[in-house]
N, C-alpha and C positions, 0 to 999 in steps of 0.2 A: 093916420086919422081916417076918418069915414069918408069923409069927402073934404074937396081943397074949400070951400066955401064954408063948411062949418070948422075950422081950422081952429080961428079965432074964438070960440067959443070953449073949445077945449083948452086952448093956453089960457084962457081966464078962470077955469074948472081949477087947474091947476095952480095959478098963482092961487086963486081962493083957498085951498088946501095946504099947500105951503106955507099961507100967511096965516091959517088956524093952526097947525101945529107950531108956529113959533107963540103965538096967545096961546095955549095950550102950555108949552115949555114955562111962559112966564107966569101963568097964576098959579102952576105947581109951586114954581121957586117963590114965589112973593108969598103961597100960602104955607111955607115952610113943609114940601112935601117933596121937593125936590133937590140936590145938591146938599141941605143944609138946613137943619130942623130950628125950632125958633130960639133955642139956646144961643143957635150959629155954628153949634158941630156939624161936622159931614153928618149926610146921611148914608150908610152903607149900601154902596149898589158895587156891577160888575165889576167901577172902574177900580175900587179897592182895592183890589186881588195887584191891580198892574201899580199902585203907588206903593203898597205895601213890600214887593216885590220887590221896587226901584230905592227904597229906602234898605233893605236888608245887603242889595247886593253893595250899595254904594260905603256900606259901613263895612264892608269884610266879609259879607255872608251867602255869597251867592249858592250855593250848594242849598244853605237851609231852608229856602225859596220852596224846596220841592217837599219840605218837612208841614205837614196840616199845620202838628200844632206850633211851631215857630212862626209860620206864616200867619196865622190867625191872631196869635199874639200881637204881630206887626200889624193887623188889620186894625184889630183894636186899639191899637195907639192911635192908628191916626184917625179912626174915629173918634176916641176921648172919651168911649165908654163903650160896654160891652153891648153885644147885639144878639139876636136870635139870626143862626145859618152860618153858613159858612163859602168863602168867594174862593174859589181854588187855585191854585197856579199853574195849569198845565201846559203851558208853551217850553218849547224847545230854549236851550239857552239863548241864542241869538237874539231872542225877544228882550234881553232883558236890557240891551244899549237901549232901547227907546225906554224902559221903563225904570232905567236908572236915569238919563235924561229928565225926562219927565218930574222924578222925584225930587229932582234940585231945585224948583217954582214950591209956591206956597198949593195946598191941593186945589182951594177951585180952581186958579190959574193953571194949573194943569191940565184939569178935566176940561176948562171951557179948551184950552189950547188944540188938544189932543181929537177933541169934534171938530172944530171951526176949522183946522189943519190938514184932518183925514177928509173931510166933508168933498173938499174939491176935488180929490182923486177920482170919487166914484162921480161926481156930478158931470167933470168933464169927460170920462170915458162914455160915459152916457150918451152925453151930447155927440161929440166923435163921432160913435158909432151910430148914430140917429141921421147925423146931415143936415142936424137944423139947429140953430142956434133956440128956440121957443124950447126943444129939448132939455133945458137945464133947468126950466120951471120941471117938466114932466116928471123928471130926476126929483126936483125936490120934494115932489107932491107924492111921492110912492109913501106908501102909510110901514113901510118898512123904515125908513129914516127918523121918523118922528122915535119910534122903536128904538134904533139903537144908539140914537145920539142920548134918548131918555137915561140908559144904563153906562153910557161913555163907553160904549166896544169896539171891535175892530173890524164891522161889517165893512166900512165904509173901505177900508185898506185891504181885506179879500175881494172887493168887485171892483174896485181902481186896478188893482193887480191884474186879475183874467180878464177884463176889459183890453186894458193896455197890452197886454201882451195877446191877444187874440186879433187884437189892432195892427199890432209888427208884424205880427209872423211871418205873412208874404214879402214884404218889405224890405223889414231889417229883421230876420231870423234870432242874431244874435243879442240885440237887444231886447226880444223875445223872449228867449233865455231865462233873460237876466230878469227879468217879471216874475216868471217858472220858478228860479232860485230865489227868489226874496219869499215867494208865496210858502216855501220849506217852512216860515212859521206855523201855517195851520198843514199841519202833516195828513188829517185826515181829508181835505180837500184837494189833498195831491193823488187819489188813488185811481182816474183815469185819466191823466192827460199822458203820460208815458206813454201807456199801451195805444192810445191816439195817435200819437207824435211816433213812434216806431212801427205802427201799423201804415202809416200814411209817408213815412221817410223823412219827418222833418229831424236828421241828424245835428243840422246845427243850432235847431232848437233846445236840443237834448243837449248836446256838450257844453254848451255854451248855462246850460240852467244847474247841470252837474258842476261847472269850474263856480259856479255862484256859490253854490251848496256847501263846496269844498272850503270856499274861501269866509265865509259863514261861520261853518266850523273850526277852523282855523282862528280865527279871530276870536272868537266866545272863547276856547281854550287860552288863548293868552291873556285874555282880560280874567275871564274869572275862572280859570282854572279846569284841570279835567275833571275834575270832583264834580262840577254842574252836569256836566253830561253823565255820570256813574249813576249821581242821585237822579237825573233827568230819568234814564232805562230805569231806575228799581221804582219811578213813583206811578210809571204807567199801569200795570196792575192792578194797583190798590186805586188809582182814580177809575180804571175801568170796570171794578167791581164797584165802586162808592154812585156813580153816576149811570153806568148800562147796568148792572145788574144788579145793582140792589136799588137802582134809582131814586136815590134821595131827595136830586133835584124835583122831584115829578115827573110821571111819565109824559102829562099833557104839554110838558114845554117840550121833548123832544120833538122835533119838526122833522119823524123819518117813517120810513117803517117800520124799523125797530121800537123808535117810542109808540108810535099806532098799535103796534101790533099787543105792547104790553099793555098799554092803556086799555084797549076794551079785555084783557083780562089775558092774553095767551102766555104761557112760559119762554125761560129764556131761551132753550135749544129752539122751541117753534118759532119764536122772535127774528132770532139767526139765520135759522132756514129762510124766513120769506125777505131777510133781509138782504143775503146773501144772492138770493135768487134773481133779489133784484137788481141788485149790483152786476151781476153776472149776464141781465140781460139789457141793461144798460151799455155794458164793453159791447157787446155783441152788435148793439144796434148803432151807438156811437162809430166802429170801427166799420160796419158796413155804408154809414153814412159819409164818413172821412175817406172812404177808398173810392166810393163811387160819383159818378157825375153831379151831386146836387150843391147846389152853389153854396159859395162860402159863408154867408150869411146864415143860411141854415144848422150847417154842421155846426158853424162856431155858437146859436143860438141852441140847438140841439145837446151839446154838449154842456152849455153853463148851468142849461135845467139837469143834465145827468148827473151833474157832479153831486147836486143837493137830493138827488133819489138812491144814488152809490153810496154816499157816508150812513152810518149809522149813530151820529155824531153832529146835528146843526142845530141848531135855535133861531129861534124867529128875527134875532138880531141878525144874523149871519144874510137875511133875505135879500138887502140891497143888489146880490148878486143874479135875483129872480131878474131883475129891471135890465141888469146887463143882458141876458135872453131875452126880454122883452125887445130891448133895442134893438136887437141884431135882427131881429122878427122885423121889423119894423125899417128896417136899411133893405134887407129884399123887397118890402114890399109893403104900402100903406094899408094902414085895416080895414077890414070891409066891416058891414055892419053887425054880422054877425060878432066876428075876432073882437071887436072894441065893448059888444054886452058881454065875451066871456072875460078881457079883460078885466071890464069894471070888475065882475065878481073876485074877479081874484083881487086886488085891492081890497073889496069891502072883506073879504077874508081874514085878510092880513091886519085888517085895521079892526078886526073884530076879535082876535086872539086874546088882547088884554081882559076883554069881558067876558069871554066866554070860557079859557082856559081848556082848549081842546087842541090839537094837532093841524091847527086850517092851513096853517104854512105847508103841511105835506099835499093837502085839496091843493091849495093855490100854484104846486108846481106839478102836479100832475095835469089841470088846468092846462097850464102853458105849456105842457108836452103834448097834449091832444095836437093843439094848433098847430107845432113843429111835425108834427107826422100828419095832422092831414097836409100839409103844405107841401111835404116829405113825398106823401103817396101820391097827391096828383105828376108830380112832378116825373117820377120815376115809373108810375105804372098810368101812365095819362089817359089810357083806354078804359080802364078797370073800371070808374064809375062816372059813368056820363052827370049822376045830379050833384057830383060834388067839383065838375066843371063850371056849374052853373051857378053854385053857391056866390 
């Protein structure tokens, strides 16, 4: 916070924001715009992809899962009438124990389940790492939750995960791990903590997130078969051409640089390149942050914003992970007044995507990487600029 005396003022910022996006959730649903249209059919959003899934595998078909038009068929049943788009399946087989789970409740039962459930993950890792109990308002008030509980996604279960396990690591290493190995469902958010954890020696973070991984796989193979993972390897391709390169989705939902880069118009190799680049100087700065003296709040904060500038691959849903970098900001050290105006903007950012339909989820984490590197350079080069001591 700014200061201890305006504390108070901000926990009621945030209850007020929390308690709009739940009045917000209901006059969607009550004006039949949300969950369920005034017939009383679903209405088709992300969560579709994961009931339709949990229904195909639970009948014999986990393999077809990875098939468009199967899968979309299954969509449309359980929406009970056709629709414009299409909700895709790309998770690793292991995804699909929760979303054959899942499939055994009537759908809203599921959907509401599936929020109210994951919800806590990410609010309490929040709080956790915050130190303060008024933190679970701050949690709910992030304009990224209202987002992804709208779609029923699985932001909330990627930033409980590298919350919780950024929480252990000192600690309990191996129940670290096992955070690491559960987070295997979203693959493209696994592409720097390795070179992290090997650059910096955390061995039993790694063995212990590999025996996860292993035992993972193992299990999706007995359950449904190896056929899920055969069709899992051939559908990557064709989603990667359907979504990054021919991006059907829209370029403005992708929240990277790759989606930035195509949106204001560049080709896919130039896309790559700056994407790549980025990714690339992300390891670099990450790994110099995790080797050297700057305290662990920062690295593990430093790190949750690099994960979402590395992928070529997030959505705005995906952001509840921004708040976990937030927190960890905020465990070394309370915001001055400056940190709390570039906060807010990033917020109004995030909560301005829906209207504006632009990439602001990539602004609102480059934002929050400013603050982790200046916070970074006073720290490590303390001499270097006298007015940013004074800041």
């Amino acid at each position: 916070m700014v200061a201890a005396n305006k504390g108070m003022d901000w926990t009621a910022a945030a209850f007020g924001a929390a308690l709009a996006y739940l009045i917000f959730l209901a006059a969607m649903f009550l004006g039949h715009f949300w969950l369920r249209d005034a017939g009383g059919t679903p209405i088709a959003n992300d969560f579709i992809d994961v009931f339709a899934a949990g229904k195909m595998t639970a009948a014999g078909h986990a393999a077809a899962v990875y098939d468009w038009q199967a899968h979309r068929a299954a969509e449309v049943a359980v929406a009970g009438e056709d629709f414009v788009g299409y909700y895709g399946w790309h998770y690793p087989p292991p995804f699909l124990f929760i979303a054959t789970a899942l499939s055994r409740l009537p759908y809203f039962a599921a959907f509401l389940l599936w929020v109210v459930a994951t919800l806590p993950l990410y609010v309490f890792a929040v709080a956790r790492i915050a130190g303060k109990r008024e933190a679970v308002l701050w949690a709910c008030a992030f304009p990224a939750v209202a987002l992804n509980a709208y779609v029923g996604q699985n932001g909330f279960v990627t930033a409980g995960l590298i919350g919780a396990m950024l929480l252990l690591l000192e600690d309990n290493p191996i129940l670290s791990g096992v955070c690491l190995g559960l987070l295997t469902y979203k693959p493209q958010f696994g592409l720097l903590f390795p070179i992290v954890f090997l650059a910096s020696g955390q061995w039993r973070v790694l063995a212990s997130a590999s025996a996860t991984a292993l035992c993972l796989i193992v299990a999706s193979i007995l359950a449904f078969g190896f056929d899920s993972w055969i069709a899992f390897f051939h559908s990557i391709p064709h989603a990667t051409d359907v979504i990054l390169t021919g991006g059907h989705a829209g370029w403005n939902k992708l929240q990277t640089v790759y989606g930035f880069a195509r949106w204001i118009g560049a080709g896919n190799e130039a896309a790559w390149s700056a994407q790549i680049s980025i990714a690339l100087l992300m390891a670099l700065g990450v790994v110099f942050m995790w080797r050297g003296r700057i305290p662990f709040e920062l690295k593990a904060a430093a790190l949750c914003a690099a994960v979402l500038l590395a992928t070529p691959y997030a959505y705005i849903y995906d952001f509840p992970l921004l708040a976990i970098s937030v927190a960890f900001l905020y465990r070394h050290q309370a915001f001055s007044a400056y940190e709390a105006a570039v906060l807010l903007a990033v917020c109004l950012l995030i909560a301005a995507f829906p209207w504006v339909g632009a990439p602001l989820g990539l602004a609102a984490t480059l934002l929050v990487t400013s603050l982790i590197s200046r916070r970074a350079r006073k720290i490590a080069f303390p001499h270097s600029d006298v007015a940013l001591q004074r800041a």
